[in-house]
ROMI-450148 format. One record per residue (C-alpha): residue in one letter; x, y, z. Coordinates in nm, 2 decimals, decimal comma. Last residue first. Example, Ala and Ser with C-alpha at 12.3 -4.5 7.8 and 13.67 -1.06 7.14 Angstrom:
2
R   rokol        X        Y        Z
R       S     1,37    -0,11     0,71
R       A     1,23    -0,45     0,78
***
This chain:
344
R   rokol        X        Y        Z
R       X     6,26     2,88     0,53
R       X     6,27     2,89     0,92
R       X     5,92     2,84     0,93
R       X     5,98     2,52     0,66
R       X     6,27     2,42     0,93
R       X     6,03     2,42     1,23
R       X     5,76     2,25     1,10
R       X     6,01     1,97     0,97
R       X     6,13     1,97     1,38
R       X     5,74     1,93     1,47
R       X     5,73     1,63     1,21
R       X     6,01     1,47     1,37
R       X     5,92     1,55     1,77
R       X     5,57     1,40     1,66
R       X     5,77     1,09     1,50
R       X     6,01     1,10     1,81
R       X     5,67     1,09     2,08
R       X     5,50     0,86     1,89
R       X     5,76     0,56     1,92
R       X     5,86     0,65     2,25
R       X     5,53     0,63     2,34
R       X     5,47     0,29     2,16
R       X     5,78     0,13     2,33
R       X     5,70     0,21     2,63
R       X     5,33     0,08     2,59
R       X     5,51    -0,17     2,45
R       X     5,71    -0,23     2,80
R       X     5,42    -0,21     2,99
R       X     5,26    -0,54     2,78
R       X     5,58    -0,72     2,85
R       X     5,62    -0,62     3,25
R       X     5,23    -0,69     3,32
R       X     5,17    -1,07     3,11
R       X     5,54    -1,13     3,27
R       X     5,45    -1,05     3,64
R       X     5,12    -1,23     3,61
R       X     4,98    -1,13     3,95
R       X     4,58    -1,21     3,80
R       X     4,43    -0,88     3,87
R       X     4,77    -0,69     3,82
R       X     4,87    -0,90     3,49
R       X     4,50    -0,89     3,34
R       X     4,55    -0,50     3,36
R       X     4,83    -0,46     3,17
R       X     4,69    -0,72     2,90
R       X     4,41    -0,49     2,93
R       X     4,58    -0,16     2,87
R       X     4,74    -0,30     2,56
R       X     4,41    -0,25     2,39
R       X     4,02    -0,24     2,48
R       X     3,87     0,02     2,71
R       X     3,67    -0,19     2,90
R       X     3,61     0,03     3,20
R       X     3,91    -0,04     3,41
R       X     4,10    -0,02     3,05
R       X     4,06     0,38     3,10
R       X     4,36     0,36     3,25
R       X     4,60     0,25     3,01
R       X     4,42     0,50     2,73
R       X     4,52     0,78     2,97
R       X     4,85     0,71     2,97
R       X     4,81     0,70     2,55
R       X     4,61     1,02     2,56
R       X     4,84     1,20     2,73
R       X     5,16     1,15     2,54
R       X     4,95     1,21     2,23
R       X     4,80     1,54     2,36
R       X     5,18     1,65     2,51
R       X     5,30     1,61     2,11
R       X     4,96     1,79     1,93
R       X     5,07     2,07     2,22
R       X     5,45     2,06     2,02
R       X     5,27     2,10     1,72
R       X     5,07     2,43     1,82
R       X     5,39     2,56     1,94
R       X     5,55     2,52     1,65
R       X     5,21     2,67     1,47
R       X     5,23     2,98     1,62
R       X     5,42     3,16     1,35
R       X     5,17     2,94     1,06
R       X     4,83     3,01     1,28
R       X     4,91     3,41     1,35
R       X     4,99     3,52     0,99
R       X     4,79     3,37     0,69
R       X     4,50     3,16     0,88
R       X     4,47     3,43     1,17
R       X     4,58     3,76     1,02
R       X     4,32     3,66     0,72
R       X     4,10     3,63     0,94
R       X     4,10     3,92     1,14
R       X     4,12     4,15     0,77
R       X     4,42     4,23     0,62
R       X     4,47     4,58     0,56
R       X     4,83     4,55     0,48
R       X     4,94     4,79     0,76
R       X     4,76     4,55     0,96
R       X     4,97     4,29     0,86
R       X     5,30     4,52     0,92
R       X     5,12     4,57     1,25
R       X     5,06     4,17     1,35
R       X     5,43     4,14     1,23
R       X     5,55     4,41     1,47
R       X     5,37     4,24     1,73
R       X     5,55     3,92     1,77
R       X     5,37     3,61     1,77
R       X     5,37     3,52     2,18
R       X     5,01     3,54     2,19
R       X     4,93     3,27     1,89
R       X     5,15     3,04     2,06
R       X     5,05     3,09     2,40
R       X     4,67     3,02     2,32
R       X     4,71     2,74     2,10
R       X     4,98     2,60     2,38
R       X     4,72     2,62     2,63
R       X     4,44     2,46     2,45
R       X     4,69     2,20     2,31
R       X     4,80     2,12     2,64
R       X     4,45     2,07     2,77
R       X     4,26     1,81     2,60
R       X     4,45     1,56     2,68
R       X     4,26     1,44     2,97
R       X     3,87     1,58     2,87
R       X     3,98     1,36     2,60
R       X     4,07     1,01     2,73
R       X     3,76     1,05     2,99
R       X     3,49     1,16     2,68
R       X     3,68     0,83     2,51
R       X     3,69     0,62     2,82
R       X     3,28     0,65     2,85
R       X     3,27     0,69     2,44
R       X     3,30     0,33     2,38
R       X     2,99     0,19     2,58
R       X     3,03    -0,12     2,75
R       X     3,08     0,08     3,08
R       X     2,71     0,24     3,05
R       X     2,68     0,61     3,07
R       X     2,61     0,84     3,32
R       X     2,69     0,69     3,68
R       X     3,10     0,57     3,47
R       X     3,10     0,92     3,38
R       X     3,12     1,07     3,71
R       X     3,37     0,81     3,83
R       X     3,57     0,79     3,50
R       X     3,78     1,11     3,54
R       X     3,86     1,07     3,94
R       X     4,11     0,78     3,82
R       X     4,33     1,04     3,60
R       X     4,38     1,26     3,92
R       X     4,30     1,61     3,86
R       X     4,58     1,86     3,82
R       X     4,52     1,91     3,43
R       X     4,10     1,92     3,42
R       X     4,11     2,15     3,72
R       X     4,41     2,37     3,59
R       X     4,21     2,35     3,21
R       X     3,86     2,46     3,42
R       X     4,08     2,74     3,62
R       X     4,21     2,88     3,25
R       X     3,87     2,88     3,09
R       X     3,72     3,20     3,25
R       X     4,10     3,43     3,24
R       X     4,13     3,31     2,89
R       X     3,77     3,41     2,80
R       X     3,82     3,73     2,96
R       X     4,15     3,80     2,76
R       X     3,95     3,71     2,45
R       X     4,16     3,67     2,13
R       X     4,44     3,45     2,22
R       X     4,13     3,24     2,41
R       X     3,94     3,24     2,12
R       X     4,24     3,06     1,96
R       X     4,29     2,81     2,22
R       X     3,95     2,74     2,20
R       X     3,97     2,67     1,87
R       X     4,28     2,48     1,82
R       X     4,16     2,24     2,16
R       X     3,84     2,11     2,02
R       X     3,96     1,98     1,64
R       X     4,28     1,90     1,80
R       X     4,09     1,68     2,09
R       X     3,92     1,52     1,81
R       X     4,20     1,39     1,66
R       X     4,37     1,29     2,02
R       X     4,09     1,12     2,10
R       X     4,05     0,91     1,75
R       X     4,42     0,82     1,65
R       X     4,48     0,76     2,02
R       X     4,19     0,50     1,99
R       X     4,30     0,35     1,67
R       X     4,65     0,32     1,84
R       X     4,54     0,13     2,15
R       X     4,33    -0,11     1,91
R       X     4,66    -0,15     1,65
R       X     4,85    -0,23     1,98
R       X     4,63    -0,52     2,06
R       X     4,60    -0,66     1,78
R       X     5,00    -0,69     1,73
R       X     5,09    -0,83     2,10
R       X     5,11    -1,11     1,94
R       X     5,53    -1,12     2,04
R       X     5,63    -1,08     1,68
R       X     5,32    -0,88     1,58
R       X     5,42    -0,62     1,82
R       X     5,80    -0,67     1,71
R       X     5,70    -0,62     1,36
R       X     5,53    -0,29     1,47
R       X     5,77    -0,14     1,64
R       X     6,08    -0,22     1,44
R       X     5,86    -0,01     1,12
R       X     5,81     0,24     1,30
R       X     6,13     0,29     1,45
R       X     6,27     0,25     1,06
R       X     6,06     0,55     0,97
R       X     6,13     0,75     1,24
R       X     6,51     0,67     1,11
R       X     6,46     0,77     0,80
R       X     6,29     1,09     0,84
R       X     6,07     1,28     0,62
R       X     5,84     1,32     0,92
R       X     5,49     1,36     0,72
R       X     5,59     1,15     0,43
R       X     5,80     0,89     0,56
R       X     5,52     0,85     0,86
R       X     5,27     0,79     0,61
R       X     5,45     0,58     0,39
R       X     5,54     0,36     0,71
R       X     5,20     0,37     0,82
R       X     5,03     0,25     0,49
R       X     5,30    -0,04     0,50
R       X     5,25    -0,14     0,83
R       X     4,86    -0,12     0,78
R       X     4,87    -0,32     0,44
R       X     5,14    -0,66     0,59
R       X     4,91    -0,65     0,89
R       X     4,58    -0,70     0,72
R       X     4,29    -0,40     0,74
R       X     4,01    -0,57     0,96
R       X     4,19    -0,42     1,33
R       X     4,20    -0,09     1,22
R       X     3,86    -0,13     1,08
R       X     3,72    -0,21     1,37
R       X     3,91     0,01     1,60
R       X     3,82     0,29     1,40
R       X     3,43     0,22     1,40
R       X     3,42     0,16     1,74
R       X     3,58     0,52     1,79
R       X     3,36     0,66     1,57
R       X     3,01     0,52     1,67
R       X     3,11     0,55     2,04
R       X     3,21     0,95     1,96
R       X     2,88     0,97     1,76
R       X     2,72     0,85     2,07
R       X     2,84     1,16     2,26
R       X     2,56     1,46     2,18
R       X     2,26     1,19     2,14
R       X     2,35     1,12     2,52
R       X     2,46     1,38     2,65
R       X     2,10     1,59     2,64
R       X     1,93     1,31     2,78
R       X     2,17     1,14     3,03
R       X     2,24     1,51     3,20
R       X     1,86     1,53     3,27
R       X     1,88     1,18     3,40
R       X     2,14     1,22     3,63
R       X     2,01     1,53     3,75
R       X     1,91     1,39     4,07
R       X     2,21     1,14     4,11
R       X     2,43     1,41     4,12
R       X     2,24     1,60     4,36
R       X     2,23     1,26     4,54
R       X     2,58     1,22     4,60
R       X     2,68     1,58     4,67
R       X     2,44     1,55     4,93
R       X     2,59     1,19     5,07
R       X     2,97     1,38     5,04
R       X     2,78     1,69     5,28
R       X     2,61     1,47     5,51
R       X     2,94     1,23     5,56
R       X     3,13     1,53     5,66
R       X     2,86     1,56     5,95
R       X     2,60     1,81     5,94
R       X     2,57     2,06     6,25
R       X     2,25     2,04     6,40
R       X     2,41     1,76     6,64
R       X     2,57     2,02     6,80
R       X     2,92     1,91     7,03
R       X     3,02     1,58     6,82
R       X     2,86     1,78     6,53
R       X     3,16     2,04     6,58
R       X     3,44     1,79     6,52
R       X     3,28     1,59     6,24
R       X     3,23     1,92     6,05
R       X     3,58     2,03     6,12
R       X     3,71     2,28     6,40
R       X     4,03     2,12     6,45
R       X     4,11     1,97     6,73
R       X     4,27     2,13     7,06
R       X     4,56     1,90     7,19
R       X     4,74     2,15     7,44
R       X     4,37     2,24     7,57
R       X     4,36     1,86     7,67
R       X     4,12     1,64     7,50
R       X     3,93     1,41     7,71
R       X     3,88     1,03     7,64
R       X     3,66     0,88     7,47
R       X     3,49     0,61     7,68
R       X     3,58     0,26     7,69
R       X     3,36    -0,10     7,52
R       X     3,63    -0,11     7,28
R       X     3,38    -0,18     7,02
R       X     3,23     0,14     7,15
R       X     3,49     0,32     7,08
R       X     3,63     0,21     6,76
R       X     3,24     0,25     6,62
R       X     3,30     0,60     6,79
R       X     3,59     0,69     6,59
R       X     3,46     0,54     6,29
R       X     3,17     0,79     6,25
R       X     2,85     0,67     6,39
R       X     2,54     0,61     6,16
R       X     2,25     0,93     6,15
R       X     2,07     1,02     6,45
R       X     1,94     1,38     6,29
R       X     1,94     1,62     6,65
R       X     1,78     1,93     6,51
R       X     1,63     2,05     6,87
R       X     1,97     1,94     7,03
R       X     2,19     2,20     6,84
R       X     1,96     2,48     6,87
R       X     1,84     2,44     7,24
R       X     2,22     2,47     7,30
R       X     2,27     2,76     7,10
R       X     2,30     3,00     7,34
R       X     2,64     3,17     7,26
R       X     2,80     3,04     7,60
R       X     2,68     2,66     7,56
R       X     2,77     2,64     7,20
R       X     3,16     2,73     7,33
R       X     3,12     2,50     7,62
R       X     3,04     2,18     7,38
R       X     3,34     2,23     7,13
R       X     3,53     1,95     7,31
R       X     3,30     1,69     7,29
R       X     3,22     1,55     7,66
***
């Protein structure tokens, strides 16, 4: 006898519980039980379970199981599907448009043109020798090892998600500095979108859109790194001091002008050291997303786990090292460049 039985008994709800009887599969526990061919065995008040959904349906079978409310979840999902699949889909092909476009012509451009536009354009942002010279190792050891192709994709796709994620983040970061409601609405969706496991990203998106479609691991990729910059936006621009907001008022500068010639350049450290976290992101999110044909370094990672090639797995992980390290002091560089001209 289930152990919740006597209390449905003494409210009267025993007619209840067996007039909705739904004979749905067994749970594991009785599977177990019956393949055992015993009976289970009573629980001891010592040992009293847990009042779950499983628990209670054992004594009231009106009661949905655990299972009922994952399968409902299910099918909602699968019910507006198609809803969701038309208005998404003209909204995110631009971002499969873009970031196959990217990759392309990251990959066309010849190696000895893209090392040495990279290396002016890191010397130019950074202004520092020796990001210059990491760059520079980095990519000659890629091509060294073939892992060149490969690297340039995994870039190209960093370039695009954490670009757009910027171009998102900046502004709602600033309407959040602005709005203390809006900051108080969007702050649960960025601890949702920051504490939820990378994996749990693709499963909705992998029902809506196709896997061979680029923007399936881009939409994942960005929702991912989305958030630092959001939150450092919105810090930055709050923690500008308020006697410079009042000597700017005293001005009679408008909102805008506050923003773009006041709030934006004091805030922008912390803007910069966001960008930094939204790199960081994007490229351990850019290793995942090669589950669903994400192309790049995250498929030589994955061919090594699939297959148990140690040395496909530990070589390809250690660019990805590499590459991190590698944007991570070039961002640290051009951040520390921010800081001096604020200084100035």
């Amino acid at each position: 006898m289930a152990f919740y039985d006597s209390i449905f008994d003494s409210l009267g709800l025993k007619e209840w519980c067996g007039a909705d009887a739904k004979g749905g599969p067994m749970t594991m526990a009785e599977l177990l039980t019956r393949s055992k061919g015993t009976q289970a065995e009573e629980t001891s008040a010592w040992n009293v379970p847990f009042p779950s959904l499983d628990e209670l349906h054992a004594s009231c079978n009106a009661i949905p199981r655990t299972r009922d409310m994952t399968s409902g979840v299910e099918q909602f999902f699968l019910d507006i599907k198609s809803s969701l699949q038309f208005v998404l889909d003209p909204l995110t092909q631009p971002l499969s448009w873009l970031l196959d476009g990217s990759i392309w012509m990251f990959v066309s451009i010849p190696w000895w043109l893209l090392i040495a536009l990279t290396l002016v354009a890191v010397q130019f942002i950074t202004r520092s020798k020796s990001a210059t010279l990491l760059v520079a190792f980095t990519w000659l050891f890629m091509a060294f090892i073939d892992h060149y192709t490969y690297a340039v994709q995994t870039m190209a796709i960093i370039f695009v998600c954490t670009g757009l994620s910027v171009l998102l983040g900046v502004p709602v970061g600033i309407a959040m500095s602005k709005n203390d409601r809006l900051q108080k609405a969007v702050i649960p969706v960025l601890d949702m979108l920051q504490t939820l496991p990378s994996f749990v990203y693709l499963i909705p998106l992998i029902f809506l859109f196709s896997v061979t479609e680029s923007k399936l691991y881009g939409i994942a990729i960005i929702l991912y790194a989305i958030v630092p910059v959001i939150r450092l936006t919105d810090l930055g621009i709050r923690l500008v001091d308020q006697d410079i907001i009042e000597a700017a008022n005293a001005f009679g500068m408008s909102a805008r002008q506050k923003l773009l010639s006041v709030e934006l350049p004091l805030a922008l450290p912390n803007i910069m050291a966001g960008v930094n976290q939204t790199i960081m992101m994007s490229l351990a999110m850019v290793v995942i997303a090669s589950l669903v044909s994400a192309p790049g370094l995250g498929v030589l990672v994955l061919r090594g786990i699939n297959n148990l090639e140690l040395g496909v797995g530990l070589v390809s992980g250690f660019c990805i090292v590499i590459l991190a390290i590698l944007l991570d002091r070039v961002s640290k560089a051009t951040l520390a460049r921010v800081d001096v001209s604020q200084q100035n």
